[in-house]
N, CA, C and O of each residue as an XYZ file, in Angstrom:
876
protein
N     -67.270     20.896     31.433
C     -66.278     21.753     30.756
C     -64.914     21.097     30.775
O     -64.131     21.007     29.830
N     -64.786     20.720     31.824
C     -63.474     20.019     31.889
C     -63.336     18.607     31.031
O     -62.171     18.245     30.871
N     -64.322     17.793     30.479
C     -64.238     16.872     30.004
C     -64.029     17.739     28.766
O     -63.221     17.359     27.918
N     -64.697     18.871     28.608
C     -64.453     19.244     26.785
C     -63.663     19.477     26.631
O     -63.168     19.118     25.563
N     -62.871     20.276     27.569
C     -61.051     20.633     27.257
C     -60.042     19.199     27.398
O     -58.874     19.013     27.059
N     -60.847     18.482     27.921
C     -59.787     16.810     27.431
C     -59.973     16.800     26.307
O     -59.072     17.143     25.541
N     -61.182     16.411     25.854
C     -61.424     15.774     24.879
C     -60.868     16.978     22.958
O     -60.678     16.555     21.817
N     -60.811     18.327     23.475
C     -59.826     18.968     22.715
C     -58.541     19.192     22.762
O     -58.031     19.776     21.805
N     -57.623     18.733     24.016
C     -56.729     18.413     23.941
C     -55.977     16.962     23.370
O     -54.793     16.779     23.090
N     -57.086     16.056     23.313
C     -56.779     14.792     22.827
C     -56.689     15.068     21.756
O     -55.619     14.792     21.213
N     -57.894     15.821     20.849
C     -57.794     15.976     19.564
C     -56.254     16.701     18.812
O     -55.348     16.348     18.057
N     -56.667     17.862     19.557
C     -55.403     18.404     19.046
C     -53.549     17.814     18.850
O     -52.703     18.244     18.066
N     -53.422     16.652     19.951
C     -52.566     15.939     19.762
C     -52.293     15.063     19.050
O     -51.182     14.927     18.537
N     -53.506     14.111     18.845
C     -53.325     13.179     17.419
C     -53.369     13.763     16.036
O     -53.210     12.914     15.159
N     -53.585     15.283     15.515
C     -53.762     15.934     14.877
C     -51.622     16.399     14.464
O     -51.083     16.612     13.378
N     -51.199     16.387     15.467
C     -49.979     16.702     15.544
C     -49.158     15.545     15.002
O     -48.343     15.676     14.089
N     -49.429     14.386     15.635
C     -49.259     13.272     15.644
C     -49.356     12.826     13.648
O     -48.322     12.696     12.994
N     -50.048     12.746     13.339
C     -50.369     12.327     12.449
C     -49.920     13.682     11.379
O     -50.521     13.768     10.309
N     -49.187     14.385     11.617
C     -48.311     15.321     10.488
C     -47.188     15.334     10.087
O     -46.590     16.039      9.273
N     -46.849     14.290     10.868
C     -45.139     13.243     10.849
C     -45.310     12.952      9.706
O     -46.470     12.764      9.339
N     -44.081     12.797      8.641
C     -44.631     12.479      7.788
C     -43.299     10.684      7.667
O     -42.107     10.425      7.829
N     -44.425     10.054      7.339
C     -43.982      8.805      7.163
C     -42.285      8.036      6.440
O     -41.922      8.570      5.391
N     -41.806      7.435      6.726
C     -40.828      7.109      5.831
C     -40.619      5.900      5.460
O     -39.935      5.382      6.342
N     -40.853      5.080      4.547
C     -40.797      3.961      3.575
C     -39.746      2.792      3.568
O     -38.814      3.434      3.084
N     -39.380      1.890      3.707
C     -38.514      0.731      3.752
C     -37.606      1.421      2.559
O     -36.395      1.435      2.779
N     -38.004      1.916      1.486
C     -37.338      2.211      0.178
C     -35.922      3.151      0.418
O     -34.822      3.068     -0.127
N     -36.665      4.495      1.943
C     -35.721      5.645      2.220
C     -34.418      4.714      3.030
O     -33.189      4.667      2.998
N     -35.356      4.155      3.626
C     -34.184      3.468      4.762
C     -33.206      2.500      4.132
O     -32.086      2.232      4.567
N     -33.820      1.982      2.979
C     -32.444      1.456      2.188
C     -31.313      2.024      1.619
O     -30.090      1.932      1.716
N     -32.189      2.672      0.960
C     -30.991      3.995      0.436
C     -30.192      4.497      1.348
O     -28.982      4.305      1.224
N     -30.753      5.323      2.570
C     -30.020      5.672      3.345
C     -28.434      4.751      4.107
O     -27.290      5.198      4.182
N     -28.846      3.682      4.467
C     -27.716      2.689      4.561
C     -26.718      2.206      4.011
O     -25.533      1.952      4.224
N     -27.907      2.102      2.830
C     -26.563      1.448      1.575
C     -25.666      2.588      1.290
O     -24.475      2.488      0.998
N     -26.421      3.804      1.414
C     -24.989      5.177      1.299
C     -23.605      4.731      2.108
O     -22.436      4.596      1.748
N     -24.544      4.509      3.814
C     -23.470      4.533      5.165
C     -22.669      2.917      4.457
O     -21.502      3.077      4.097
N     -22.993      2.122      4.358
C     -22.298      1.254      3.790
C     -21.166      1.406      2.947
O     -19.980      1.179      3.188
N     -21.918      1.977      1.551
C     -20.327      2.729      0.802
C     -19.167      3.502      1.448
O     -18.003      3.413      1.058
N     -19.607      4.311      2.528
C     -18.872      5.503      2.993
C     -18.075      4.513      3.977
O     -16.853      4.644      3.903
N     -18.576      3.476      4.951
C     -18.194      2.450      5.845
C     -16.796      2.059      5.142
O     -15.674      2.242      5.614
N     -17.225      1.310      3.542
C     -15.714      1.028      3.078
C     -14.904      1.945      2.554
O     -13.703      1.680      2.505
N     -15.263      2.885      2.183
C     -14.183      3.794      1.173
C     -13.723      4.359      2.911
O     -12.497      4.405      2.821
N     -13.970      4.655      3.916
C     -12.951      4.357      5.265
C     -12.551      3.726      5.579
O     -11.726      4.325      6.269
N     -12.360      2.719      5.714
C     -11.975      1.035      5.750
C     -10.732      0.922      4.921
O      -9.716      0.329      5.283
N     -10.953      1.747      3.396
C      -9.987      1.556      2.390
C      -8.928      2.323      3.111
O      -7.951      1.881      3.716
N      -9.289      3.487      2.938
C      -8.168      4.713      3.557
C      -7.825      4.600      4.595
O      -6.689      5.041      4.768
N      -8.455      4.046      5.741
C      -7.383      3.440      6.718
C      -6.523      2.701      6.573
O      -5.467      2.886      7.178
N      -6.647      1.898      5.941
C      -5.507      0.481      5.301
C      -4.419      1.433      4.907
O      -3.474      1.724      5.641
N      -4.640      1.950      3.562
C      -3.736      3.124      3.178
C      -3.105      3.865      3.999
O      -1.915      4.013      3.724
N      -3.620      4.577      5.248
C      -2.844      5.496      5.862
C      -2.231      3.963      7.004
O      -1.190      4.475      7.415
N      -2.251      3.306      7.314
C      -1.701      1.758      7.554
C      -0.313      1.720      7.005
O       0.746      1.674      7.632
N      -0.554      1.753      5.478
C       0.571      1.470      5.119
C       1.592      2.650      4.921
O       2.800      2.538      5.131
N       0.817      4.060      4.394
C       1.852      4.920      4.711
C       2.797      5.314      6.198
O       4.006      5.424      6.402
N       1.534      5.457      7.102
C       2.431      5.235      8.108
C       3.686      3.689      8.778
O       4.647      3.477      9.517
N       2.960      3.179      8.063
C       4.813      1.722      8.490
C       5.620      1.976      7.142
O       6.620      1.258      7.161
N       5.572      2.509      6.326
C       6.481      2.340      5.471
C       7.865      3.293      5.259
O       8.913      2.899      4.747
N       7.622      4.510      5.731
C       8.679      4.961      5.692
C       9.567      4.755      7.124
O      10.256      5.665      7.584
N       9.472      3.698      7.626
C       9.947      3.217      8.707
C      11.485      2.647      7.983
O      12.603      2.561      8.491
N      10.997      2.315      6.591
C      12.236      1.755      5.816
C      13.719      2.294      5.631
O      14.772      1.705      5.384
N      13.295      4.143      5.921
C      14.641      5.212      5.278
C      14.738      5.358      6.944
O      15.315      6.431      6.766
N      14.704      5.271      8.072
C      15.261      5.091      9.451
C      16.111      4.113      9.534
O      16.991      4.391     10.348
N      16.216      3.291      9.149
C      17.032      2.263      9.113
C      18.435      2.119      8.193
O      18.353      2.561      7.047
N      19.431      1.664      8.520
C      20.378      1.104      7.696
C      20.479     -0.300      7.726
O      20.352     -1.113      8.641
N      20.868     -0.465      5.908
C      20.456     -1.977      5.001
C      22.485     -1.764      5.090
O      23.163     -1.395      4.132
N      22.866     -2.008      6.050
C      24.628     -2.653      6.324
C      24.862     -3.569      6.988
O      25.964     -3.721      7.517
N      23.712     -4.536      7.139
C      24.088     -5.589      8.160
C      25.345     -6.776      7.881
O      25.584     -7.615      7.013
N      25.675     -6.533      8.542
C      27.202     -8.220      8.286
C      26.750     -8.906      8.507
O      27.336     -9.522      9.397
N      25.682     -9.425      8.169
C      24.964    -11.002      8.208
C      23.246    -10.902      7.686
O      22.383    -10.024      7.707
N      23.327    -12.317      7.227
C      21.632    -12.020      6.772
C      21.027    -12.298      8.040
O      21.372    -13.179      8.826
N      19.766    -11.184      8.220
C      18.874    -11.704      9.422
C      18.097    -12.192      9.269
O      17.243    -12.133     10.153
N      17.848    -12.930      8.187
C      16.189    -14.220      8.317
C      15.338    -14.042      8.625
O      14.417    -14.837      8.814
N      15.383    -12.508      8.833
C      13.856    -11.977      9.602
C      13.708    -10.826      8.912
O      14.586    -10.088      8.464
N      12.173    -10.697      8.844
C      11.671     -9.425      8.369
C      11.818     -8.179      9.189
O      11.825     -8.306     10.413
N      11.970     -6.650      8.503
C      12.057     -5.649      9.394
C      10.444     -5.246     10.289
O       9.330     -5.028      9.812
N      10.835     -5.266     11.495
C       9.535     -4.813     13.012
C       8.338     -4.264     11.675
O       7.225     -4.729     11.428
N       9.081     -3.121     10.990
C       7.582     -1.841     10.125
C       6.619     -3.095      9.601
O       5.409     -3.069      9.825
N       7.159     -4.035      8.990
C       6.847     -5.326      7.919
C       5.706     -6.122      8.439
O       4.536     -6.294      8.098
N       6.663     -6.644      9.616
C       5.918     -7.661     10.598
C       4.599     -7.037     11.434
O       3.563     -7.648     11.696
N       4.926     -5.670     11.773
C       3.711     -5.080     11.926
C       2.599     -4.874     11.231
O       1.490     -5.290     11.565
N       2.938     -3.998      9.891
C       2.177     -4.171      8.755
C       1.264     -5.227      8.276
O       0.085     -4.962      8.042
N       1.771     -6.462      8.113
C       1.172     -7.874      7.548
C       0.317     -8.422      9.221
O      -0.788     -8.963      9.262
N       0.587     -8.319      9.602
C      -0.068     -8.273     10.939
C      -1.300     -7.719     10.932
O      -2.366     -8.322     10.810
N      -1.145     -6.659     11.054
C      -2.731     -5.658     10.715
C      -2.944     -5.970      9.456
O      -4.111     -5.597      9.583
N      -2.907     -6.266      8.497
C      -3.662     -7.135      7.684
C      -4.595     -7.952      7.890
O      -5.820     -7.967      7.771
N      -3.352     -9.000      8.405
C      -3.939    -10.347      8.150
C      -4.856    -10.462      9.314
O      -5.504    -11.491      9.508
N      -4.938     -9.148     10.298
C      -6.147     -9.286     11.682
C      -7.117     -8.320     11.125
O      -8.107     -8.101     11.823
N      -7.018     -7.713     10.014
C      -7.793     -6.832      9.549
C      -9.114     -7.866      8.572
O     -10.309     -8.032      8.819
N      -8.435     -8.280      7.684
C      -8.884     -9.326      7.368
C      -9.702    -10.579      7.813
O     -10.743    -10.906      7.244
N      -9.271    -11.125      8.660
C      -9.775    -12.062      9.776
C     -11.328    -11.449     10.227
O     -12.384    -12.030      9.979
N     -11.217    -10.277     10.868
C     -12.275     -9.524     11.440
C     -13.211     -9.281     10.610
O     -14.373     -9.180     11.005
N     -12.786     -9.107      8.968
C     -13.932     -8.872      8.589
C     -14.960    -10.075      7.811
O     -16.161    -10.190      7.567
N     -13.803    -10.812      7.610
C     -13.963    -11.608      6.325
C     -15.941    -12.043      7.020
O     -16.952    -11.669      6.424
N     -15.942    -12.676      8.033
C     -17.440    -13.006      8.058
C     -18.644    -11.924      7.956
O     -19.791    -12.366      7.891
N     -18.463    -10.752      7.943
C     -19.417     -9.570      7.704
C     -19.173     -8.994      6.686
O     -20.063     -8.277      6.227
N     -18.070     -9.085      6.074
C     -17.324     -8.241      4.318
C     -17.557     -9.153      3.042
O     -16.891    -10.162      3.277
N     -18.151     -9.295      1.848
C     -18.044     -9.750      0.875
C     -16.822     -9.673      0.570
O     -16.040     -8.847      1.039
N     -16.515    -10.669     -0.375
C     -14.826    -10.844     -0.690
C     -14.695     -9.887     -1.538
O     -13.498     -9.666     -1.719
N     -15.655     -8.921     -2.407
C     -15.162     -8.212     -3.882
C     -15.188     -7.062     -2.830
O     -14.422     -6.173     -3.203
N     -15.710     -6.805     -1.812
C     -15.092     -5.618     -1.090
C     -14.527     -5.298     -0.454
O     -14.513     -4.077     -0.298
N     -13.458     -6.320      0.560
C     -12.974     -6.772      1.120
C     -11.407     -6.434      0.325
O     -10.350     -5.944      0.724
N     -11.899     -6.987     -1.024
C     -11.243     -6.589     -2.294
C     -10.675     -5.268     -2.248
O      -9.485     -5.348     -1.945
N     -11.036     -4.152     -2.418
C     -11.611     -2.691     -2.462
C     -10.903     -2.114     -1.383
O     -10.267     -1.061     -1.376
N     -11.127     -3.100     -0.281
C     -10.381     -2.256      1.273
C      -8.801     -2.499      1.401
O      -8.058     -1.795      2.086
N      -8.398     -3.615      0.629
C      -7.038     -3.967      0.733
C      -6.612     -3.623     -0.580
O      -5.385     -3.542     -0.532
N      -7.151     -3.302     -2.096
C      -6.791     -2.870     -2.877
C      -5.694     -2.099     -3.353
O      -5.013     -2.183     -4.375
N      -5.677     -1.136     -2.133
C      -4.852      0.251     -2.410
C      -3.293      0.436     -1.755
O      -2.505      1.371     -1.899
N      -3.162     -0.812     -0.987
C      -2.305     -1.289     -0.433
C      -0.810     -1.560     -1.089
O       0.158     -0.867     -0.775
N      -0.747     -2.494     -1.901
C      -0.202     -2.813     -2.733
C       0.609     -1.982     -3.400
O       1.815     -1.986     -3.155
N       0.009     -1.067     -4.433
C       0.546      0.073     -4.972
C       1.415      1.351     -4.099
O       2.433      1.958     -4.431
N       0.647      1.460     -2.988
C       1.751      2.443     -1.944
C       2.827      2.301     -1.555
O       3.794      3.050     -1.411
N       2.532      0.755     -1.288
C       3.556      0.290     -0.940
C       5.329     -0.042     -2.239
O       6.558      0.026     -2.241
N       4.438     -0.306     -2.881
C       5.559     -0.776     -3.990
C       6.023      0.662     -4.374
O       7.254      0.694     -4.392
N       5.466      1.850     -4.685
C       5.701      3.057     -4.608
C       6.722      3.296     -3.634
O       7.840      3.265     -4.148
N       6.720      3.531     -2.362
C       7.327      3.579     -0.538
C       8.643      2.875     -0.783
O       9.687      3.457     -0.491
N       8.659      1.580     -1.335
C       9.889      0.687     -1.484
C      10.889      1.373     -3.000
O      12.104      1.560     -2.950
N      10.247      1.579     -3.918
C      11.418      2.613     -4.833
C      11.635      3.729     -4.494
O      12.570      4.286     -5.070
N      11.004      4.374     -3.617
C      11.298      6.130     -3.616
C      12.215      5.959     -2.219
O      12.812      6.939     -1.771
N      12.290      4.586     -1.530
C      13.027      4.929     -0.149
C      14.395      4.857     -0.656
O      15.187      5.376      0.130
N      14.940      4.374     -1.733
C      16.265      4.192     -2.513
C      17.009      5.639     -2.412
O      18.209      5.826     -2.210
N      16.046      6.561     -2.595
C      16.495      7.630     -2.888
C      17.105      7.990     -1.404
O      18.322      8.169     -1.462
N      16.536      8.140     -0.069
C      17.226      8.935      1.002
C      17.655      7.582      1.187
O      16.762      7.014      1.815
N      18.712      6.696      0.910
C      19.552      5.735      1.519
C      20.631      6.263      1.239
O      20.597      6.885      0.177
N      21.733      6.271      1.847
C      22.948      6.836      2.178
C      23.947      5.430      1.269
O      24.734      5.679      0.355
N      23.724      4.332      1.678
C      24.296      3.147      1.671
C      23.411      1.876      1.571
O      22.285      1.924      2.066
N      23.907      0.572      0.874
C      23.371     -0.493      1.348
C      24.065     -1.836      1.007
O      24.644     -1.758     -0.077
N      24.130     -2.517      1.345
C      24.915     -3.847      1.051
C      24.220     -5.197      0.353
O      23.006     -5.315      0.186
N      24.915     -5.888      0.094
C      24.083     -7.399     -0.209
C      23.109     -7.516      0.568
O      22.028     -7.255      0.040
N      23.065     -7.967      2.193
C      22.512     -8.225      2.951
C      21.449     -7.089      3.075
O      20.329     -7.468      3.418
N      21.611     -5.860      2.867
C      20.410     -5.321      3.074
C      19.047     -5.586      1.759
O      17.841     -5.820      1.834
N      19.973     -5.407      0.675
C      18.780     -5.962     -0.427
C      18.480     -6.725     -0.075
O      17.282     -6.566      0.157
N      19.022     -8.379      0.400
C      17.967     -9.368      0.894
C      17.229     -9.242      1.472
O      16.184     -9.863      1.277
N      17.392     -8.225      2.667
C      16.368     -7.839      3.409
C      15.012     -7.345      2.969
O      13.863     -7.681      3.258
N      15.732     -6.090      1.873
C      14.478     -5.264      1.652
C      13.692     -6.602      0.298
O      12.540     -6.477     -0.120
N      14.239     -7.266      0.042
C      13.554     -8.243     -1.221
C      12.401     -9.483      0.108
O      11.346    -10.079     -0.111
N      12.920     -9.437      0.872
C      12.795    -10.640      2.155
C      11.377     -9.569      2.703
O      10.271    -10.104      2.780
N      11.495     -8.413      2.976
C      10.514     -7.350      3.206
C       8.975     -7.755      2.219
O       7.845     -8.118      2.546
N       9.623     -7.480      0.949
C       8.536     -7.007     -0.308
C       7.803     -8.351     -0.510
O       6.697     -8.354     -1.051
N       8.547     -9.802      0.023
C       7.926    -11.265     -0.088
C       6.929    -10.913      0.880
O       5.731    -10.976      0.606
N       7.339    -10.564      1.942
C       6.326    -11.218      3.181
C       5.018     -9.912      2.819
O       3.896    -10.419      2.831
N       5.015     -8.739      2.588
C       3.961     -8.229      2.417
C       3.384     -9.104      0.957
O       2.158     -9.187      0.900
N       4.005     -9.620      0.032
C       3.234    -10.097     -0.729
C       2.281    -11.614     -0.173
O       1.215    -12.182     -0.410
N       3.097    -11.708      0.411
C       1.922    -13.120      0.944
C       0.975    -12.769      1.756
O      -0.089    -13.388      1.779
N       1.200    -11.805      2.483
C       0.073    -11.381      3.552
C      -1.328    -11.214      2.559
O      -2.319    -11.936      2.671
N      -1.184    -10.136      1.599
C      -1.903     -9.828      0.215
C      -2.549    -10.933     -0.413
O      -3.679    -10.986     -0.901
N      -1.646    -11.826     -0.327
C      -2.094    -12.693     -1.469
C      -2.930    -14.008     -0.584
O      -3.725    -14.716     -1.202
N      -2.747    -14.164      0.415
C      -3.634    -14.840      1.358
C      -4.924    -14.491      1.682
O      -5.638    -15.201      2.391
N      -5.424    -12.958      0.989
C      -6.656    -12.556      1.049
C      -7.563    -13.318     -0.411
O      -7.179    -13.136     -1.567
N      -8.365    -13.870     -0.175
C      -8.952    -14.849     -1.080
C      -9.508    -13.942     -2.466
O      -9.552    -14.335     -3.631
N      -9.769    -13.074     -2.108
C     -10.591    -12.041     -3.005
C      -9.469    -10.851     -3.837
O      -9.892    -10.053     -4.673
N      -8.331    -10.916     -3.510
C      -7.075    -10.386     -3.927
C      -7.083    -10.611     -4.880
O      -7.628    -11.687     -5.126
N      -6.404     -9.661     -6.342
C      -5.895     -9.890     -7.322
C      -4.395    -10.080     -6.906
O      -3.678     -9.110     -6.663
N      -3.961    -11.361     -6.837
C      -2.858    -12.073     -6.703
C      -0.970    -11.778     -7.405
O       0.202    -11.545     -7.111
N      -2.046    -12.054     -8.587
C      -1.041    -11.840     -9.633
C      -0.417    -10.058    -10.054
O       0.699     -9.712    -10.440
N      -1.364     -9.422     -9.846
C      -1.316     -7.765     -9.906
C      -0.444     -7.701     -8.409
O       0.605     -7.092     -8.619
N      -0.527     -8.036     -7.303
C       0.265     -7.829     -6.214
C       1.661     -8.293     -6.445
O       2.643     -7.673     -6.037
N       1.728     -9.770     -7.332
C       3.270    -10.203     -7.103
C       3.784     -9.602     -8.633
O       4.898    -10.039     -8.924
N       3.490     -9.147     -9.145
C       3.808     -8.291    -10.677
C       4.529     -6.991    -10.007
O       5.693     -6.664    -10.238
N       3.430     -6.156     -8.940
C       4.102     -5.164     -8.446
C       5.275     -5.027     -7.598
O       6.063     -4.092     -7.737
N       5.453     -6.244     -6.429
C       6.365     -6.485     -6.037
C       7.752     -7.227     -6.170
O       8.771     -7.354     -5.492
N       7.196     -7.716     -7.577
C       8.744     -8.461     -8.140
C       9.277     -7.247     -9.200
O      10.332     -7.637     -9.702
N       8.952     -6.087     -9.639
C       9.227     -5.044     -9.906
C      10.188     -4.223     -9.094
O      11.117     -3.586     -9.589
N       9.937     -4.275     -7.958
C      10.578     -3.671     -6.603
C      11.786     -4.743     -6.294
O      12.917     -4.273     -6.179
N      11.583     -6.288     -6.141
C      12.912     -7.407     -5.907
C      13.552     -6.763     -7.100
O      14.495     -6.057     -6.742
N      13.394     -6.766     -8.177
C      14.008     -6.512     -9.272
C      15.125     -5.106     -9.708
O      16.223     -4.936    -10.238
N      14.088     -4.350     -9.132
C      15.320     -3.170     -8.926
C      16.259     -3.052     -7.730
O      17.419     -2.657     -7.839
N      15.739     -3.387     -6.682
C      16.702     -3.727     -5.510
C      17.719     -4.694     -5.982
O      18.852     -4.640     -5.504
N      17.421     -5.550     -6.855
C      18.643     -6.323     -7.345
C      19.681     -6.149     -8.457
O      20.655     -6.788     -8.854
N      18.977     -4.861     -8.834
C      20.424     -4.511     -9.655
C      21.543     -3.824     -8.886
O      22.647     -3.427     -9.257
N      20.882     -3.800     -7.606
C      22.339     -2.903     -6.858
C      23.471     -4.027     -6.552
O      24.640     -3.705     -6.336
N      22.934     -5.638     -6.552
C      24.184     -6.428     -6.820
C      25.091     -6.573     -8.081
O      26.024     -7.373     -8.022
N      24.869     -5.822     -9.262
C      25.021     -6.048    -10.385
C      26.857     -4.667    -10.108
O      27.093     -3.888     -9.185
N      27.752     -5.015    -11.480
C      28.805     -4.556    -11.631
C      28.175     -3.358    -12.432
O      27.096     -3.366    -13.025
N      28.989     -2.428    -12.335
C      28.310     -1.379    -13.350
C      28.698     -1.546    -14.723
O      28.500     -0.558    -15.430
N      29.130     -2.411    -15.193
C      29.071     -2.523    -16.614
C      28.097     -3.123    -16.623
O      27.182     -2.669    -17.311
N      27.897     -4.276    -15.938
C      26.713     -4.691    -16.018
C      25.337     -3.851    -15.800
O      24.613     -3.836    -16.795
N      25.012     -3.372    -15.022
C      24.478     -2.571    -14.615
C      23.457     -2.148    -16.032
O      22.334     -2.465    -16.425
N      24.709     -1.141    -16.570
C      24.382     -0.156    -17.713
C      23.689     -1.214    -18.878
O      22.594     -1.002    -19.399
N      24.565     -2.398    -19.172
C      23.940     -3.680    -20.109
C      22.196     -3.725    -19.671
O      21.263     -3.654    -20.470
N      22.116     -3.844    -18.371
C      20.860     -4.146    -18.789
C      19.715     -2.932    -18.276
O      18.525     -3.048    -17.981
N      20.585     -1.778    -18.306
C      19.599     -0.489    -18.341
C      19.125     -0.302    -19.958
O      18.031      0.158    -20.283
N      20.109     -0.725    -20.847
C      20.282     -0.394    -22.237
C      18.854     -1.554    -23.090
O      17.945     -1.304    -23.882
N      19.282     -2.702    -22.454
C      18.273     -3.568    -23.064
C      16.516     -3.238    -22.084
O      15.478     -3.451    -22.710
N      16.430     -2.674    -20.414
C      15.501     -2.518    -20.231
C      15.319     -0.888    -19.924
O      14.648     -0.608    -18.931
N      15.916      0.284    -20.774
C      15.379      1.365    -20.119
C      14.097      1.547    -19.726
O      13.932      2.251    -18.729
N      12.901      0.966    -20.403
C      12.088      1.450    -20.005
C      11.214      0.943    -18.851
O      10.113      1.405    -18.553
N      11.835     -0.046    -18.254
C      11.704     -0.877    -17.223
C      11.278      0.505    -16.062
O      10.182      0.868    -15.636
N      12.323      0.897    -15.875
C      12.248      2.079    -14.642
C      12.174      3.037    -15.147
O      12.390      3.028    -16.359
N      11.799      4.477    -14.408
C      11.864      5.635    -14.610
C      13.606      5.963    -14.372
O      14.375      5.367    -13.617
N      13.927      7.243    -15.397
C      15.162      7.955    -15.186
C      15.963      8.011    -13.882
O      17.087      7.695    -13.494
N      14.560      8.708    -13.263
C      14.773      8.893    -11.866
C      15.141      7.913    -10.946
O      15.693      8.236     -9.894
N      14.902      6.775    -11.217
C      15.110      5.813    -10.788
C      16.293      5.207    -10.733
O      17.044      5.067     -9.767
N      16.427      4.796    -12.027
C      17.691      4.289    -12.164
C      19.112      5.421    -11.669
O      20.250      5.137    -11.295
N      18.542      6.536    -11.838
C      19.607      7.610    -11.603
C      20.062      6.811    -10.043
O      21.124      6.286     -9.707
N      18.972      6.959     -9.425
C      19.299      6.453     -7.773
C      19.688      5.588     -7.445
O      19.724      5.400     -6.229
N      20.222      4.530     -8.402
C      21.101      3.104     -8.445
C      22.453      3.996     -8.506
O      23.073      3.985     -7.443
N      22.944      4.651     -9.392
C      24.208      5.156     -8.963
C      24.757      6.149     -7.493
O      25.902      6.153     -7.040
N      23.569      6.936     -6.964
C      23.832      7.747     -6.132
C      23.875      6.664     -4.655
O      24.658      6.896     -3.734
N      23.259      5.916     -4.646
C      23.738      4.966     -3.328
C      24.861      4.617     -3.059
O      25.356      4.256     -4.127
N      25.537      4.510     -2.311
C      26.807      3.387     -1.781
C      26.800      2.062     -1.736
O      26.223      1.378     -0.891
N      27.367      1.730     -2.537
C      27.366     -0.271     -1.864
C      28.528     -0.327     -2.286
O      29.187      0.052     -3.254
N      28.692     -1.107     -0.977
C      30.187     -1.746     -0.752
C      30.605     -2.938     -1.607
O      30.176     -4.092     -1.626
N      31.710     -2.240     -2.418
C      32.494     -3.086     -3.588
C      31.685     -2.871     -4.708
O      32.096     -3.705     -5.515
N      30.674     -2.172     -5.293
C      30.488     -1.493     -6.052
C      31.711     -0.242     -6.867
O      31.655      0.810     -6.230
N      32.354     -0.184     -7.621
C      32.629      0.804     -8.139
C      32.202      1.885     -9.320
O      32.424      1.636    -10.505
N      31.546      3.155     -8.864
C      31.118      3.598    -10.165
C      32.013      4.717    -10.468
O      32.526      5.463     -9.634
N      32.171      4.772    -11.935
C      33.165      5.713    -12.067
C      32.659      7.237    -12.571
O      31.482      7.589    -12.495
N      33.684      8.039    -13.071
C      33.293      9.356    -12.444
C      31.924      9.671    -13.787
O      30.904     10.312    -13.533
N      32.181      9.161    -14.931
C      31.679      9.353    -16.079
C      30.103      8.838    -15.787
O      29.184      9.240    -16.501
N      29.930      8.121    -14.922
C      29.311      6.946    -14.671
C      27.383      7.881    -15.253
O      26.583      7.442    -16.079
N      27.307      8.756    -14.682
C      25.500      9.859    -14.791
C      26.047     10.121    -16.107
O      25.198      9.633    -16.852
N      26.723     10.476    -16.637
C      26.994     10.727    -18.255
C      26.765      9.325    -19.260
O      26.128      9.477    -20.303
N      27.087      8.520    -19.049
C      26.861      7.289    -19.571
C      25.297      6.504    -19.714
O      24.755      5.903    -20.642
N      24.869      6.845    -18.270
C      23.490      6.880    -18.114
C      22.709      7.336    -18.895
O      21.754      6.725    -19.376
N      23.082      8.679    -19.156
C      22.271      9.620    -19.430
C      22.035      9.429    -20.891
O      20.948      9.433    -21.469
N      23.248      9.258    -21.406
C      23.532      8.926    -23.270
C      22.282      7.557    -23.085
O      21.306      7.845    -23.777
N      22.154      6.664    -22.603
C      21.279      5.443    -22.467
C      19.604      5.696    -22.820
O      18.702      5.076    -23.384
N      19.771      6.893    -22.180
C      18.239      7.281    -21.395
C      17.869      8.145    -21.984
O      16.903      8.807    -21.605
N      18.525      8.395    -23.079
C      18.475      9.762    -24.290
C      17.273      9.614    -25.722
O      16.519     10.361    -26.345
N      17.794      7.754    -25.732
C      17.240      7.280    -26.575
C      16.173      6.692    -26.152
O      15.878      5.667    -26.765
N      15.773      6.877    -25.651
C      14.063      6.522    -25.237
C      13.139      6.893    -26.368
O      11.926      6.717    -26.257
């Protein structure tokens, strides 16, 4: 008796056993290649929240220095840093077109972060535009040292940004000259925020948002 109740307990277990139901090399691909996608589109958005968090490191600061500092601002040097170790780490396990994808989104926030910080600046001088132009270089090389980078789309976006930072050296007649030949270069808003800053030896006069505005009419 006792051998028969083994020998129906054996049964009954491989019976259990064998109701598993199987799963295929086919599921397990799929399944991965999902975690894979999801792997980078986090990868991406970390980079991104990367750069949002160092970038408004920019409106803490005042661009009044009495001398050029030859050096990039700490947010910068940090920033391109985690890059370029971000990068490093992956490059032997990451294809370059996705690699692509993870640093992609970078670029654009940033160049975004660098016109909208114009707006809460109180003040800025020669020396600070060099700075912030000296800033927008070194993240472009960090970028552009990624092999799989669209290169040219990175330094397009950031010589957009040197470019408006450099009209704050400009006289305001000048100024207005070449708002007139490029309004559509910048947004309204934008250019509005070239007059509301301070820079020293700049003079704008009182008419100065009225004049603008007649410019920006004819769009």
């Amino acid at each position: 008796m006792l051998g028969n109740a083994s020998g129906k307990h054996k049964g009954h277990h491989h019976a259990r056993t064998s109701s598993v139901p199987s799963r295929n090399l086919t599921s397990f691909a799929d399944e991965y290649r999902k975690l894979a996608i999801n792997c980078l589109k986090v990868l991406r958005v970390e980079m991104q929240l990367e750069t949002i968090f160092h970038m408004p490191e920019m409106t803490s600061r005042e661009y009044l220095d009495d001398q050029d500092a030859e050096e990039r601002d700490d947010f910068i040097i940090s920033l391109t840093a985690q890059i370029t170790r971000r990068d490093e780490e992956m490059t032997p396990f990451v294809a370059g077109v996705k690699r692509n994808y993870i640093f992609g989104g970078i670029c654009s926030i940033a160049a975004n972060a660098f016109m909208k910080a114009l707006a809460d600046m109180k003040s800025i001088n020669l020396f600070g535009v060099q700075q912030i132009c000296r800033n927008s270089i070194a993240l472009e090389q960090a970028l552009a040292a990624i092999p799989s980078i669209d290169s040219e789309t990175v330094q397009q976006r950031l010589d957009r940004v040197r470019t408006y930072y450099e009209l704050l050296n400009m006289p305001f007649e000048a100024l207005l000259a070449f708002i007139t030949e490029h309004e559509n270069l910048f947004t309204a808003t934008e250019y509005t925020n070239l007059l509301k800053v301070q820079v020293p030896g700049m003079e704008i006069p009182a008419d100065a948002q009225d004049r603008l505005s007649e410019i920006l009419s004819h769009r």
